[in-house]
LODREN-33411 format. One record per residue (C-alpha): residue number from 1; residue in three letters; z, x, y. Coordinates in steps of 0.25 Angstrom, whole numbers. Each point is the difference from the previous one (the first is absolute). Layout:
% residues N
num,residuo,c3,c1,c2
NUM,ALA,Z,X,Y .
...
This chain:
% residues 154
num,residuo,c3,c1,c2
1,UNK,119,-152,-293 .
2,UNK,-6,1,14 .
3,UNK,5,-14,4 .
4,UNK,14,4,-5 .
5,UNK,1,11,9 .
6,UNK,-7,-7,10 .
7,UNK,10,-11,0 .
8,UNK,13,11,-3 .
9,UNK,-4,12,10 .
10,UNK,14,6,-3 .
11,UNK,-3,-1,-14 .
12,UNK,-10,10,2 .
13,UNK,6,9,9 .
14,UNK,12,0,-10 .
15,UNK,-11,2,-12 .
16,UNK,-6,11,7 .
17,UNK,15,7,4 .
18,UNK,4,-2,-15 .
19,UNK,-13,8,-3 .
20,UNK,0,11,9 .
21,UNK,18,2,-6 .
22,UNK,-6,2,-14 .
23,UNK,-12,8,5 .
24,UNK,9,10,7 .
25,UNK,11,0,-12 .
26,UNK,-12,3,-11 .
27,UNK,-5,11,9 .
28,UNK,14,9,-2 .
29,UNK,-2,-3,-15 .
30,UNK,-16,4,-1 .
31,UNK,-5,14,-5 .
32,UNK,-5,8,10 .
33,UNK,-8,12,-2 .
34,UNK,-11,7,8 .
35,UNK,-7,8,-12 .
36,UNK,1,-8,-14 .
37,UNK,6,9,-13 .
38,UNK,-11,4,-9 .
39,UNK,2,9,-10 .
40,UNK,-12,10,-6 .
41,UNK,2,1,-15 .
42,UNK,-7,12,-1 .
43,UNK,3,13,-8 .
44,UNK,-9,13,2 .
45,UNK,-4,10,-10 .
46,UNK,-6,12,5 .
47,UNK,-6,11,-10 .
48,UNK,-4,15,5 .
49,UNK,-10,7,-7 .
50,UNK,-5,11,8 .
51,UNK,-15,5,-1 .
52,UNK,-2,-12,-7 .
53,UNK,-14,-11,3 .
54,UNK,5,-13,4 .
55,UNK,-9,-5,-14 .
56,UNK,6,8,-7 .
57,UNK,13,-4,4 .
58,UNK,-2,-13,-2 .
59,UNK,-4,1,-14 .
60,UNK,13,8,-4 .
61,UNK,11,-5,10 .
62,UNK,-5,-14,4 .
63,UNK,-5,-4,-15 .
64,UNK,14,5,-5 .
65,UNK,12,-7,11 .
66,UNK,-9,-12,4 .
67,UNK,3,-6,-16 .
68,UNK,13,4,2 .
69,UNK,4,-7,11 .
70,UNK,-10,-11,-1 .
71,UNK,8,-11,-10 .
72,UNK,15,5,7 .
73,UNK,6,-15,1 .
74,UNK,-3,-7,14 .
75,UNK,-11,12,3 .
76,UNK,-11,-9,10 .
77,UNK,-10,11,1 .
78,UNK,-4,14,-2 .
79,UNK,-7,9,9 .
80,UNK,-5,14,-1 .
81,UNK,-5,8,11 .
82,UNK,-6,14,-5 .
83,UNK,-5,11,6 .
84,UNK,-1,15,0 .
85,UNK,13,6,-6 .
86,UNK,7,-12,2 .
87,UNK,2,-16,-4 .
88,UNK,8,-11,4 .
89,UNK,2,-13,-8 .
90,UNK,7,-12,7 .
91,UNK,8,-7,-10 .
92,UNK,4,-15,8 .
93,UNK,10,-7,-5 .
94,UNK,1,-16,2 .
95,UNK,10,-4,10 .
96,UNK,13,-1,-2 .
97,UNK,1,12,-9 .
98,UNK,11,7,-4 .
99,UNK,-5,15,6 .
100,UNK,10,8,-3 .
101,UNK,-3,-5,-16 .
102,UNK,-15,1,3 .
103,UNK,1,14,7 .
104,UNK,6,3,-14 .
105,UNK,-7,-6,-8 .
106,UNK,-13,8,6 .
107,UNK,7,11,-1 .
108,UNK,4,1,-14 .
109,UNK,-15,-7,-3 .
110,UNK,-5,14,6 .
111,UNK,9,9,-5 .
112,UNK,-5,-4,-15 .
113,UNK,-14,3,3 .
114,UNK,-2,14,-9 .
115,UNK,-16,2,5 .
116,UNK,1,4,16 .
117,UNK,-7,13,1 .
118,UNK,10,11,-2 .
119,UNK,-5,8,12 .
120,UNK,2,-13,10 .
121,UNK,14,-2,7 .
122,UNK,9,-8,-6 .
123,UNK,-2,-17,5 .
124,UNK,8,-3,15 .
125,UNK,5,-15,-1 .
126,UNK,5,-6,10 .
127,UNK,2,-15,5 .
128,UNK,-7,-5,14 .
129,UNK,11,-4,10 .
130,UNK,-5,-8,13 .
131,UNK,8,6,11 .
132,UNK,-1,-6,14 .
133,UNK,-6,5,9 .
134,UNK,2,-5,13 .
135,UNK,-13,7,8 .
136,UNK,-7,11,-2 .
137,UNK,-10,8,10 .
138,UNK,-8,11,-2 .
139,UNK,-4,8,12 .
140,UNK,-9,12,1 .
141,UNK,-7,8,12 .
142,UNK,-6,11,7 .
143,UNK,16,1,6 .
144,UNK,10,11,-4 .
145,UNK,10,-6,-11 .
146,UNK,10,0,11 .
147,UNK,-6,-11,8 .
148,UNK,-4,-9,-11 .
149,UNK,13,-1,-6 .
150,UNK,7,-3,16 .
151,UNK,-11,-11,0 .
152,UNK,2,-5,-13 .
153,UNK,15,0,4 .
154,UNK,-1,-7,13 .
């Protein structure tokens, strides 16, 4: 191939032209994007029961949703955060989920569920969205509000 060229320099130079024509028409057609779409599959189930231990509920909320949801179709994995008058349970979805069918789905699992404590508030289920944020600061000092937020401006 070397000696071809060597023998045919406008051959490579015409190779190379022809090269660098089809690299520039492939780059209008390619998919450019800064940040990749993801998806979370996620929904939340939150449960109040005021005065409540975080054991205690665990054993009446967690034992009862977590079953619930556990063998929904296309459930990944489960996972309950507990703690004083309050639980969490993650319920992750595979991707490519259909999450308004899940979000359903979820809540029609909960809604079946007749032993929640009477006294705790009734379950808050909600699907994660990702939104995106760009940048975000935090900015604290020993300055009147006034100046940190000129700061933070400028």
């Amino acid at each position: 191939m070397i000696a071809l060229f060597a023998r045919h320099p406008t051959a490579a130079n015409l190779l190379m032209a022809a090269m660098l024509v089809v690299g520039l028409l492939a780059l209008g057609r390619m998919n450019k994007q800064f940040f990749p779409d993801f998806g979370i599959d996620v929904v939340l189930v939150t449960v109040t029961w005021p005065g409540a231990g975080a054991e205690d509920v665990d054993n009446a909320i967690v034992q009862a949703v977590e079953p619930e949801v556990r063998f929904l179709d296309r459930v990944k994995r489960v996972v309950s955060n507990s703690q004083e008058g309050r639980t969490s349970i993650s319920v992750e979805f595979e991707a490519g989920t259909d999450m308004q069918a899940a979000l359903a789905d979820v809540e029609a699992a909960v809604s079946r569920i007749a032993t929640l404590p009477e006294d705790s508030e009734a379950p808050w289920i909600r699907r994660i969205v990702r939104y995106e944020n760009l940048l975000r600061i935090v900015l604290s000092g020993d300055l009147p509000e006034r100046t940190i937020k000129t700061w933070a401006t400028q």
